[in-house]
C-alpha positions in Angstrom: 140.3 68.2 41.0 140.8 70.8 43.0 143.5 72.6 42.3 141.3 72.3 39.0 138.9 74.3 40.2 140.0 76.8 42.4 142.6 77.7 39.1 138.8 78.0 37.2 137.4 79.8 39.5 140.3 82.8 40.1 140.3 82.9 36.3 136.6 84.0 36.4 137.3 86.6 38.9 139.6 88.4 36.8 136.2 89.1 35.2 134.5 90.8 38.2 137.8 92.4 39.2 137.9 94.1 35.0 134.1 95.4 35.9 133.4 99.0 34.9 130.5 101.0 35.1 128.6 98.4 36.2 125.0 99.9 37.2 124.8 101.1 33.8 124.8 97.0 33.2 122.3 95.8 35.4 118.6 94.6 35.1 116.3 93.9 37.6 115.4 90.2 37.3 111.9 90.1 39.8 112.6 92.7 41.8 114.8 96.1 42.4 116.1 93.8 45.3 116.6 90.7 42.7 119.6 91.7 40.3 121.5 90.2 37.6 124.9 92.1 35.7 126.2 91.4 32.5 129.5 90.7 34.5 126.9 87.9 36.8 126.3 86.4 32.5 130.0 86.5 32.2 131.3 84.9 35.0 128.7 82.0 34.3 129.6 81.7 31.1 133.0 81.1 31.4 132.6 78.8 34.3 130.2 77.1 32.2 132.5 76.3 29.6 135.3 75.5 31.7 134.1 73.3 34.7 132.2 70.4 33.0 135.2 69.2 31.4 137.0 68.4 34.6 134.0 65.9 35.0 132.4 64.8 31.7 128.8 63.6 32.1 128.9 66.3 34.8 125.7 68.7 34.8 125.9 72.2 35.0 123.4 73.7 37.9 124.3 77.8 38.1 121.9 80.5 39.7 121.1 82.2 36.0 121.4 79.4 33.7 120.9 76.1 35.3 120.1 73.3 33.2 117.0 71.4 32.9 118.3 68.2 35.4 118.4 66.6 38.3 121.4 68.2 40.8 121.1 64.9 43.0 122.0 62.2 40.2 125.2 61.7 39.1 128.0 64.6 39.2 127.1 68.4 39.4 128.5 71.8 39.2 126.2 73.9 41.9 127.4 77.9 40.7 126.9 81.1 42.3 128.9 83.4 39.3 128.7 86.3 42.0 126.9 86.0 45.2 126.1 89.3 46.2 124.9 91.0 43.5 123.8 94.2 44.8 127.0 94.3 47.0 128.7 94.6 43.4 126.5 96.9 42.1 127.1 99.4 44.8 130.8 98.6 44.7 130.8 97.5 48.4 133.2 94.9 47.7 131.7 92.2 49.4 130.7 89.5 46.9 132.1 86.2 45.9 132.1 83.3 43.5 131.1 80.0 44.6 131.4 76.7 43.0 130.4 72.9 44.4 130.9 70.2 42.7 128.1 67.1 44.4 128.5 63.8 43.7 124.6 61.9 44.1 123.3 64.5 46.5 126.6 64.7 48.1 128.8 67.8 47.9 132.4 66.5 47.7 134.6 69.8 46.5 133.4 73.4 47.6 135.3 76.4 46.4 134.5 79.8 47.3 136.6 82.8 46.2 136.7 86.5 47.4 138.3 88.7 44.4 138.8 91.4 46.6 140.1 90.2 49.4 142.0 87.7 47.6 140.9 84.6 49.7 140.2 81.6 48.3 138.4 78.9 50.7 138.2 75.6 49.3 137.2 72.1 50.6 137.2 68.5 49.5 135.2 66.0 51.4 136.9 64.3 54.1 140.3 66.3 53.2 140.0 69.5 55.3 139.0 73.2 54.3 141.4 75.7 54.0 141.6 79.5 53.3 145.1 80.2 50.4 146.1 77.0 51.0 146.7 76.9 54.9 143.7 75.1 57.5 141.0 77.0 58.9 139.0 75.6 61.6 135.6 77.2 63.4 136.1 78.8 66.4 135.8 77.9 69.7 134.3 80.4 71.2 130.8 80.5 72.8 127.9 82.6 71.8 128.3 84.9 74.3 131.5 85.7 73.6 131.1 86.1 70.0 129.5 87.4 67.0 126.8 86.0 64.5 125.9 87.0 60.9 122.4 86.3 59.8 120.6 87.1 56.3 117.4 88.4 55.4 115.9 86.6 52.9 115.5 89.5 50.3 112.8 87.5 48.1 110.7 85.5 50.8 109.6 89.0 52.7 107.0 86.6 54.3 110.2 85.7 56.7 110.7 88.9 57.6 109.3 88.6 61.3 111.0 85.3 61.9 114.1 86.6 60.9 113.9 89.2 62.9 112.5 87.3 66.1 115.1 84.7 65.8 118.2 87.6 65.6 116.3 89.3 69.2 116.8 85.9 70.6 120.3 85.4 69.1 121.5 89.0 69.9 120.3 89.0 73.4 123.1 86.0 73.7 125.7 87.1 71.8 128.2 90.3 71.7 126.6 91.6 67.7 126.0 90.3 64.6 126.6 91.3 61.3 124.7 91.1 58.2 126.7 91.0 55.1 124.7 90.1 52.1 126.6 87.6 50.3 125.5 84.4 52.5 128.8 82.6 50.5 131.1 84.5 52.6 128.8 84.1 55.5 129.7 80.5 55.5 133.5 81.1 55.1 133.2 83.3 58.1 132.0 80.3 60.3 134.3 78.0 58.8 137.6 79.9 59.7 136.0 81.2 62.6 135.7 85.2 62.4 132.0 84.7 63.4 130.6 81.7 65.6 127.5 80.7 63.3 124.7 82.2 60.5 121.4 81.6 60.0 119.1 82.6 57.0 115.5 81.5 56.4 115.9 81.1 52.7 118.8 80.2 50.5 119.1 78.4 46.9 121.8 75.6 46.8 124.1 77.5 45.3 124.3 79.9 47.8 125.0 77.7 50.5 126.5 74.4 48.5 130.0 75.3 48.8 130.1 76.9 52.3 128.6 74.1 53.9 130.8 71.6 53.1 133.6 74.4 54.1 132.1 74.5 57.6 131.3 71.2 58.0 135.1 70.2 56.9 136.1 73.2 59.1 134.9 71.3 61.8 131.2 73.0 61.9 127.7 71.8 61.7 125.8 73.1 59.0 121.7 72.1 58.7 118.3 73.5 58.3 116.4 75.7 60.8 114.6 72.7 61.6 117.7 70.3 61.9 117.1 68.6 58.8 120.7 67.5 56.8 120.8 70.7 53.4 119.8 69.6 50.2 121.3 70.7 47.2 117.9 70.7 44.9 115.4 73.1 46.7 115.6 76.4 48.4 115.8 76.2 52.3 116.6 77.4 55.3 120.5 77.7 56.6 122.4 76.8 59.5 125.4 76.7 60.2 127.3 77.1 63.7 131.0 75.9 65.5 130.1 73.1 67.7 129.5 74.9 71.0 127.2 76.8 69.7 125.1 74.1 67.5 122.8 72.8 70.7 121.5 76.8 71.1 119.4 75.9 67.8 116.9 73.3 70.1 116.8 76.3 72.2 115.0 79.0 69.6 111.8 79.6 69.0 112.5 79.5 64.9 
């Protein structure tokens, strides 16, 4: 299945890596900070049409087209066609597809691939996560040695001054942070270790489906701000740390 999958999903970033001219292709969808491309359409499209086959019954639960069902029940495709929309817009070159396939609530295969860097991360429940095929793990470093990432909840502005209370606290701990815009690749970051944990105060399953179970096979913790175990149905808050640095959370003021 996944070998299935991750074949799928490089497929559909031979679309993102043909894009040309692609501001000319873009429409705001709430807000100048809320984008979608013709290329976002495409990928989902395709990934659409290809993934529910590998499951049949399966439902299909993507960021611009989900359908009208229940992501908990049964088996589900959770799809982000390109996280990091405005990152590709601007050509920055730091946006990724991610795909998690849930089982009853449960995410059992994560997938998360990076067209321009060439990385694929995948994961399967119980079985590891691994980055082109070979193990990643989190790091082991503490917070004080290390570096966070942290997102900024673009849509929910009303999280603005948590967000940036909780990086203060973070930051005064830490060496830097980063904040990348694709909260995907935040993920992958923690789970093979280039950064020691992220946080964001508002993320949509598919933004964070796939990643988490990366982490968490990575060896990682991955929750809500409050502690609480991720859905996969509602937006929440994310997250996600290597194990030294997972008790810091009771810590915060969040």
């Amino acid at each position: 299945m996944l070998d299935q999958m991750i074949a799928i999903v490089r497929q559909a970033g031979e679309i993102i890596l043909s894009a040309k001219d692609v501001a000319s292709q873009t429409h705001e969808k709430t807000s100048a900070a809320d984008l979608v491309t013709e290329y976002d359409l495409a990928v989902e499209h395709f990934l659409k049409e290809k993934l529910p086959p590998l499951v049949p019954g399966a439902i299909f639960f993507g960021e611009e087209e989900a359908e009208n069902a229940d992501p908990s029940r049964g088996w589900a495709f959770i799809v982000d066609p390109i996280d990091g929309t405005t990152n590709f817009v601007r050509d920055l070159r730091q946006s990724a597809i991610s795909v998690a396939l849930a089982k009853d609530g449960a995410v059992e295969y994560g997938v998360v691939y990076d067209p321009f860097r060439n990385e694929v991360f995948s994961a399967r429940r119980g079985g590891g996560a691994f980055r082109n095929g070979q193990p990643i793990h989190v790091s082991s470093r503490p917070l004080s040695e290390g570096v966070f990432g942290m997102g900024t909840a673009i849509y929910r502005r009303e999280y603005l001054e948590p967000t940036m209370r909780l990086t203060e606290q973070l930051f005064r701990r830490s060496c830097d942070f980063r904040r990348m815009g694709a909260a995907a690749l935040d993920l992958c970051n923690v789970a093979c270790g280039r950064t020691e944990l992220f946080f964001e105060y508002s993320l949509c399953p598919w933004d964070y489906a796939a990643g988490s179970l990366l982490v968490t096979e990575a060896g990682g913790m991955a929750c809500t701000l409050e502690g609480a175990p991720l859905p996969i149905t509602e937006r929440c808050s994310v997250w996600v740390s290597n194990r030294v640095n997972h008790p810091i959370l009771q810590e915060l003021e969040v």
